[in-house]
N, C-alpha and C positions, 0 to 999 in steps of 0.2 A: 557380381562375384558371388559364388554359391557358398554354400556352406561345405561342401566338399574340398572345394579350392581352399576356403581360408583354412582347412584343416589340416592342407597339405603345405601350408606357407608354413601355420601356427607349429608344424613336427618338423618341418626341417629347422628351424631355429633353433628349437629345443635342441636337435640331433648336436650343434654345433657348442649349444652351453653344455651339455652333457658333457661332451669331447673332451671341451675345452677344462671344466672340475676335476676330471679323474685321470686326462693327462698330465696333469701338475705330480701327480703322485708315482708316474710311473715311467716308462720309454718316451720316446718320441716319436717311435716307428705307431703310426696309426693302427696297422692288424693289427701289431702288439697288444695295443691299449684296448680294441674291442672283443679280440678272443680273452685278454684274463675277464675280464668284463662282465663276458658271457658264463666265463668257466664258472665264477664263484657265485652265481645261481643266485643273486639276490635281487629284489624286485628293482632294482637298479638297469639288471642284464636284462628285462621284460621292456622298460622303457626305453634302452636302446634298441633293442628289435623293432619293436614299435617303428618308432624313428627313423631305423633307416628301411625299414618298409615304405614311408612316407617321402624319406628323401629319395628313393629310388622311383615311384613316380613323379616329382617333381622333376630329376635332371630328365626323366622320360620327355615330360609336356614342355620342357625347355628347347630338347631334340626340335619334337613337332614343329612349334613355335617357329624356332629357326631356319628351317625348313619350309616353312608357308610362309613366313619373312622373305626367303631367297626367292621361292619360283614366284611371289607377288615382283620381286622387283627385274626380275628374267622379261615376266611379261610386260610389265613397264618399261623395257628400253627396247623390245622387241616392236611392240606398238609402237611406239618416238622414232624407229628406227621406219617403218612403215608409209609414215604420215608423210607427204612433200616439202 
């Protein structure tokens, strides 16, 4: 595992404790909670950026993953299907 990877685990975590402290204080509509977040410009709204920069490649290589998961198992029954 690279260092880039565990960087992308390490910020989506964070993305969800972030979430999770400064939802308590406010809506429970998620945009809600990220645009005031953002609005009130404190190095708070920088680490959520951050974050969900991080979390939005993560569900990305999740996409892939699952993905080369499926067509790995298409050709495994294609091949089984093949064989006498």
């Amino acid at each position: 595992m690279g260092t880039g990877c565990l960087w992308v685990i390490v910020v989506w975590h964070v993305l969800y404790l972030i979430l999770f402290l400064i939802a308590e204080k406010q809506s429970e509509s998620l945009v809600d909670v990220v645009a005031s977040t953002v609005r009130q410009g404190s190095p708070l709204s920088f680490l959520v950026a951050l974050s969900l920069f991080g979390w939005a490649i993560k569900q990305t290589i999740n996409v892939i993953q699952m993905k080369t998961a499926a067509d790995v198992c298409v050709l495994y029954d294609i091949e089984k299907k093949q064989k006498p």
